[in-house]
C-alpha positions in Angstrom: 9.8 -21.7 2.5 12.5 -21.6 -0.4 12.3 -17.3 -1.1 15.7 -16.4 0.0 15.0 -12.7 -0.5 12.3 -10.1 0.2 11.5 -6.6 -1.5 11.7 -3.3 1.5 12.4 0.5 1.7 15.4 1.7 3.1 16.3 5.0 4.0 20.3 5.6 3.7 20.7 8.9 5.8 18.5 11.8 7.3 15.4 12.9 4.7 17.0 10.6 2.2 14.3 9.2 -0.6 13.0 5.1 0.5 15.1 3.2 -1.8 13.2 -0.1 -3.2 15.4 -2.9 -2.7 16.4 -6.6 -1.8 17.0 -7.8 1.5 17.9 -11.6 3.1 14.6 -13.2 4.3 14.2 -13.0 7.8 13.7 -16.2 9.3 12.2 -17.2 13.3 15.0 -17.8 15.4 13.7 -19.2 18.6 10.9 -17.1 20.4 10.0 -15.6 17.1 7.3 -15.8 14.4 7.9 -15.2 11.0 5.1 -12.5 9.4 4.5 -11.8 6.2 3.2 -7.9 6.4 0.1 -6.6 4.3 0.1 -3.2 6.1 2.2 -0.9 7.9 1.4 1.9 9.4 2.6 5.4 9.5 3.4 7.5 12.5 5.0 10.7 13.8 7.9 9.1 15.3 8.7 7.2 12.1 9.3 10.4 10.2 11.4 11.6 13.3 13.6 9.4 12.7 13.5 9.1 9.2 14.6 12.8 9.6 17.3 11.6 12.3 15.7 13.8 15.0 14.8 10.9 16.7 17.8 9.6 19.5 15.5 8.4 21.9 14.9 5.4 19.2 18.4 5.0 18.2 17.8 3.4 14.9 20.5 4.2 13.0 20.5 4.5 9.3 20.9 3.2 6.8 17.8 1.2 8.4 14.0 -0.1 7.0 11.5 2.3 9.1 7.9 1.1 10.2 7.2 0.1 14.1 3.3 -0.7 13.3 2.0 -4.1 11.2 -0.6 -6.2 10.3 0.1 -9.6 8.7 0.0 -13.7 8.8 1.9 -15.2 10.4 3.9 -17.5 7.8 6.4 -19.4 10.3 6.6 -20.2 14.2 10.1 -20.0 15.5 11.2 -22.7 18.5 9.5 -22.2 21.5 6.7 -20.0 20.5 3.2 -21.4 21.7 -0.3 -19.5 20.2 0.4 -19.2 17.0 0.1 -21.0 13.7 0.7 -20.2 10.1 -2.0 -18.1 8.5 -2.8 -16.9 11.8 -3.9 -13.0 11.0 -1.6 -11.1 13.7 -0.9 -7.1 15.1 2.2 -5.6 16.3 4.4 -2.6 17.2 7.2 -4.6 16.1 10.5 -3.0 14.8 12.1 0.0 13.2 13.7 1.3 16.3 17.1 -0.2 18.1 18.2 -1.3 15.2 15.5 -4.0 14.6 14.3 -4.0 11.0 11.0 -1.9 10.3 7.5 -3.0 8.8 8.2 -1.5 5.3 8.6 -4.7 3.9 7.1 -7.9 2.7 8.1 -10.0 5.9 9.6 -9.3 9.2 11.0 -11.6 12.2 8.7 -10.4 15.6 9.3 -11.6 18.7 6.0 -13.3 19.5 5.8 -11.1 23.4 5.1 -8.6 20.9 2.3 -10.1 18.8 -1.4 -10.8 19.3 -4.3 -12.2 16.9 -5.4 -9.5 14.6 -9.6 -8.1 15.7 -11.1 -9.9 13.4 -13.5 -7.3 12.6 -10.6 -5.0 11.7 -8.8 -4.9 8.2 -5.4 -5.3 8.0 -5.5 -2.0 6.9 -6.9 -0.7 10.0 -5.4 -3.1 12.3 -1.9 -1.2 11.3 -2.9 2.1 12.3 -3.3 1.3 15.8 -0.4 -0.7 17.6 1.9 2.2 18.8 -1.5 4.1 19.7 -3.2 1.4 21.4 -0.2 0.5 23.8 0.3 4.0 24.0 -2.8 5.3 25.4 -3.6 2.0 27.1 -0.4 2.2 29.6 -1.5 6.3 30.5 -5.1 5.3 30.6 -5.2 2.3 32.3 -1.8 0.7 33.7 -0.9 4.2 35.3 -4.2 6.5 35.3 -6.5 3.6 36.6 -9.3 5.6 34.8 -12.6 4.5 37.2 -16.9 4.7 36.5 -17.7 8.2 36.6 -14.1 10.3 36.2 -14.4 13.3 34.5 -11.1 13.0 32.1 -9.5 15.2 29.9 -6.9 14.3 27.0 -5.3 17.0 25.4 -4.9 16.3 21.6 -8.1 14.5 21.8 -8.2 14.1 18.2 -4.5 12.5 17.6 -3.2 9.4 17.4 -3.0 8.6 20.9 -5.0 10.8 21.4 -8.4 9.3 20.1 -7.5 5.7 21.4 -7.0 7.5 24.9 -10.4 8.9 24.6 -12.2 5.7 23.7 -10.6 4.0 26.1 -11.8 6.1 29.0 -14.8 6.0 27.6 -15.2 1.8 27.3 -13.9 2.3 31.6 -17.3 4.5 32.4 -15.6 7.5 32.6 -16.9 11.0 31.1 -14.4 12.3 28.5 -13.4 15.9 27.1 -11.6 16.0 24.2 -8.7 19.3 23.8 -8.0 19.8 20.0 -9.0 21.7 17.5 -12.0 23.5 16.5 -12.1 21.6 13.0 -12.1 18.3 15.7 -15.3 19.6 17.7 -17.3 17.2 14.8 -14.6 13.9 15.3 -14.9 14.5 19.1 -18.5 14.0 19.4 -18.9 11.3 17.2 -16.8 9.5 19.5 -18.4 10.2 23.0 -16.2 13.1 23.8 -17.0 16.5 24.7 -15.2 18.6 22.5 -12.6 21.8 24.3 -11.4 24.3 21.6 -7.6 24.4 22.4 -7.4 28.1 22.1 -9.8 28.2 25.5 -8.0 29.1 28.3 -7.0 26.3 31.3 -9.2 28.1 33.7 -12.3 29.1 31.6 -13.0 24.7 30.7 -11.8 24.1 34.3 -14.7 26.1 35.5 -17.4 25.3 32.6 -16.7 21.5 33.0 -15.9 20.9 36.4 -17.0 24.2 38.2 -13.5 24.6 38.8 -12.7 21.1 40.2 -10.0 19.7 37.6 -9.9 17.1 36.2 -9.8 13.5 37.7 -7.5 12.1 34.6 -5.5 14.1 32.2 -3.4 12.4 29.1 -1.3 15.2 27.7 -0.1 13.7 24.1 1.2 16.5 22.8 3.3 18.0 25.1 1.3 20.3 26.7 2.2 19.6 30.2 2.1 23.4 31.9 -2.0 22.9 30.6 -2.1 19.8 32.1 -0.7 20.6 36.0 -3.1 23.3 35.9 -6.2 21.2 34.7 -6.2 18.1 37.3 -7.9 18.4 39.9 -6.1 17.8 43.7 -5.4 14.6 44.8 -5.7 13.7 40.5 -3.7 12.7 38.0 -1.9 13.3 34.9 0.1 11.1 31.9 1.8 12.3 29.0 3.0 10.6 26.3 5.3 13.9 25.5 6.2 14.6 28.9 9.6 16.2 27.9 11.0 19.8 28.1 11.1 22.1 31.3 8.1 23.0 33.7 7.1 23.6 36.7 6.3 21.1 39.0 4.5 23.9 41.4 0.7 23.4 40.2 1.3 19.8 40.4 2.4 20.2 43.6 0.1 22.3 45.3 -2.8 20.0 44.2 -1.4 17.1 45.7 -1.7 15.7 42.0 0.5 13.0 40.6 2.1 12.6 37.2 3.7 9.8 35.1 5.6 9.7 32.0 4.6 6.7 29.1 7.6 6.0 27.3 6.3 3.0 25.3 9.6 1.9 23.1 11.1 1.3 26.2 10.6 -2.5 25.8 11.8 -2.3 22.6 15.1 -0.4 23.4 15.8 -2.7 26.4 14.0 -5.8 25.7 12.2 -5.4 29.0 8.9 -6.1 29.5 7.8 -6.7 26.0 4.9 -9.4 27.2 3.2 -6.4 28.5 3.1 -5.3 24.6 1.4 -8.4 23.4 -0.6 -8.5 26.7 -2.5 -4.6 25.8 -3.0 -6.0 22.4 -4.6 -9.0 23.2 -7.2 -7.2 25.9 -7.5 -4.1 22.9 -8.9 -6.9 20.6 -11.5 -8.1 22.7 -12.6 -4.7 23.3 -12.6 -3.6 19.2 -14.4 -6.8 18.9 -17.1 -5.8 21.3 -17.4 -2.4 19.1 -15.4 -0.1 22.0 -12.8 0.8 20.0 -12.0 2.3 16.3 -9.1 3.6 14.5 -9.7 7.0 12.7 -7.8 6.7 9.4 -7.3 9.4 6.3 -9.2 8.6 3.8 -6.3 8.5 1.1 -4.7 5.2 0.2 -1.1 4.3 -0.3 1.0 1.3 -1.0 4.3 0.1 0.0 6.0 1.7 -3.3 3.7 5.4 -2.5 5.5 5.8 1.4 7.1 9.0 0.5 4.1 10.6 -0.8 2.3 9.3 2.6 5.5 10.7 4.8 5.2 13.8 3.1 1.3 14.1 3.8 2.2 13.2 7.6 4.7 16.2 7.7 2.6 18.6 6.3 0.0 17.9 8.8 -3.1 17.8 6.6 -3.6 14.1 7.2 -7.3 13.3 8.8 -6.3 10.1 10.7 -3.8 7.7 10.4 -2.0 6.9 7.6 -1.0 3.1 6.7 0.9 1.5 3.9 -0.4 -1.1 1.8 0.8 -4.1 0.5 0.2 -3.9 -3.3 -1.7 -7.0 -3.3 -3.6 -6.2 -0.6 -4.0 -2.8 -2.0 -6.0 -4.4 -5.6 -8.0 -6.8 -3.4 -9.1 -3.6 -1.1 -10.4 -1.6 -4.3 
């Protein structure tokens, strides 16, 4: 490859605009694969730190933003075994600790990171899914061990994390309720979940759902934890992907429950672990490829040059789905 630069967004301080500009080309050091990114995708804790109310991800700015991708691979680094160039690949890859972001035209991944794209996926809807995916696959099933026939609950059924947590449940045999929403009962049932309005008290879907049982599982994603302890049933167990704040450990307690945090940059942040990463996305292709598993995305389109109209849709929380940037290219083929 003889490109010695590449066009990305940067952000140069808290809520500043994404300036266009030129940056080095990366290039795969050993253990790494080159990628040449057709879409990234947009989440919550981008704008976070975009907004710099984000230390957890300590990624300091000025910085190019973007964890999510979907690309080809364009080089293999030395070292790095299962992949090729042109291989189509998926990744939570950067754009915290420092490491550059997906808004741009290539990026340097370490290839414990990476996995071959579902080939019945777009790239466009292969980059919504990453963060989620490892997200609600290390509640659901590294800590939860969701089993045939549990009765689970995940509260913000309709998020992010939330609606791969729910799917993912559901591909395991379990039953699965859905908290969210009224405007999400529709969503919710479409994908096997019974839909709970989340202005219902704890106790009155307690009752109706598991005549006053609990729950086996519950994934709180949106930091609703207090809910949560008083859902599960005893001897059960809850997950949170938000699991911050102050509460009171009593409910849990007297219910004989367990909980556990998912803190899913942590391999990112410490280098720790990341194998586990590419590991979730290899066994989440096999199951989008066997039709278990589908990213719910906004209808609206953006490209790499459109991410602050797309941030500023994400912040004012009228976005239905997942948002993901496109590569302009990609972007005129797609139309």
């Amino acid at each position: 490859m003889t490109q010695q630069t590449m066009q990305a967004l940067v952000v140069d301080a808290p809520d500043a605009p994404f300036r266009r500009t030129e940056l080095p080309m990366p290039q795969a050091g050993a253990g790494e694969v080159l990628v040449r990114i057709h879409a990234s995708g947009v989440n919550p804790l981008d704008a976070k730190i975009r907004a710099g109310a984000a230390d957890h991800a300590r990624h300091p700015l000025p910085a190019v933003l973007g964890m999510d991708l979907a690309g080809t691979v364009e080089q293999v680094g030395d070292g790095v075994t299962g992949f090729a160039p042109g291989d189509p690949v998926w990744a939570m890859a950067g754009g915290v600790a420092g490491v550059q972001g997906s808004m741009a035209e290539f990026a340097s991944v370490d290839a414990r990171l990476l996995a071959r794209k579902p080939a019945n996926l777009s790239m466009r809807q292969a980059a919504a899914l990453p963060l989620a995916i490892i997200t609600a696959w290390e509640g659901m099933v590294d800590m939860a061990n969701v089993q045939p026939g549990d009765k689970v609950l995940v509260i913000g059924g309709a998020g992010g994390v939330g609606h791969v947590a729910l799917q993912l449940a559901r591909a395991r045999g379990a039953q699965t309720f859905g908290l969210d929403s009224g405007d999400a009962a529709g969503y919710l049932k479409s994908i096997g979940a019974v839909p709970i309005d989340r202005n219902t008290p704890v106790q009155a879907y307690v009752d109706e759902f598991t005549a006053g049982r609990g729950f086996d599982v519950v994934y709180d994603c949106v930091g609703a934890l207090d809910a949560a302890f008083h859902a599960v049933r005893r001897y059960g167990k809850v997950t949170s992907s938000l699991g911050w704040g102050t509460h009171s450990l009593a409910p849990l307690s007297f219910r004989s429950a367990t909980y556990a945090g998912v803190f899913t940059l942590r391999p990112l942040l410490t280098g720790e672990g990341r194998e586990a990463h590419g590991r979730i996305l290899e066994q989440a292709r096999k199951l989008v490829e066997e039709g278990g598993l589908t990213p719910r995305l906004d209808d609206r389109r953006f490209t790499l040059d459109q991410a602050q109209q797309a941030h500023e849709l994400l912040r004012s929380g009228a976005a239905n789905g997942k948002l993901v940037l496109e590569s302009p290219a990609r972007a005129r083929q797609a139309c």
